[in-house]
C-alpha positions in Angstrom: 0.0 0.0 0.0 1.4 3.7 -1.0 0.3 7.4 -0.5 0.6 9.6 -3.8 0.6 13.2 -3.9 0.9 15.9 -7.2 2.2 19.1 -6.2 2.8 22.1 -8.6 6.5 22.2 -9.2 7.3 25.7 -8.8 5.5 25.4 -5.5 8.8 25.6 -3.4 6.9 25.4 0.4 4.7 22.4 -0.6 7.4 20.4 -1.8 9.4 20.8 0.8 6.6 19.8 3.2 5.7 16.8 1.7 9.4 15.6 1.8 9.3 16.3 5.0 6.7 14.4 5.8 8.8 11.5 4.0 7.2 11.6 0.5 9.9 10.5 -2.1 9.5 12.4 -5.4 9.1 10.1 -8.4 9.5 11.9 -11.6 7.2 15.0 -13.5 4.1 15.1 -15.3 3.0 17.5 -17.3 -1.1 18.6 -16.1 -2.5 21.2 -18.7 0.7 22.5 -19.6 2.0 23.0 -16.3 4.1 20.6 -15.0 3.5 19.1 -11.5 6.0 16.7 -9.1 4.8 13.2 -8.4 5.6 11.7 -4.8 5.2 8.3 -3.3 4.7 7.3 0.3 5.0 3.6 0.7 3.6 2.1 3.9 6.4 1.3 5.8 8.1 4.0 5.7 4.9 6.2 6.9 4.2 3.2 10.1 8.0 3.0 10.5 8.0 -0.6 9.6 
């Protein structure tokens, strides 16, 4: 099981707060023209296990 977040890329504070939270960043998709980070939390790492 994962948690998956999209973030605008130019969006400096959100992105560091999701890595904070432990969100790895996965690669870039383009949304609309804009393009937009795509992060992964896996299970274990959010329950420590």
């Amino acid at each position: 099981m994962q948690k998956t977040d999209i973030l605008v890329s130019n969006n400096i504070s959100s992105n560091r707060g999701i890595q904070k939270c432990g969100f790895i960043q996965y690669g870039e998709i383009d949304i609309d023209g804009q393009a937009h980070l795509y992060y992964k939390l896996r299970k274990s790492e959010w329950t420590g296990k």
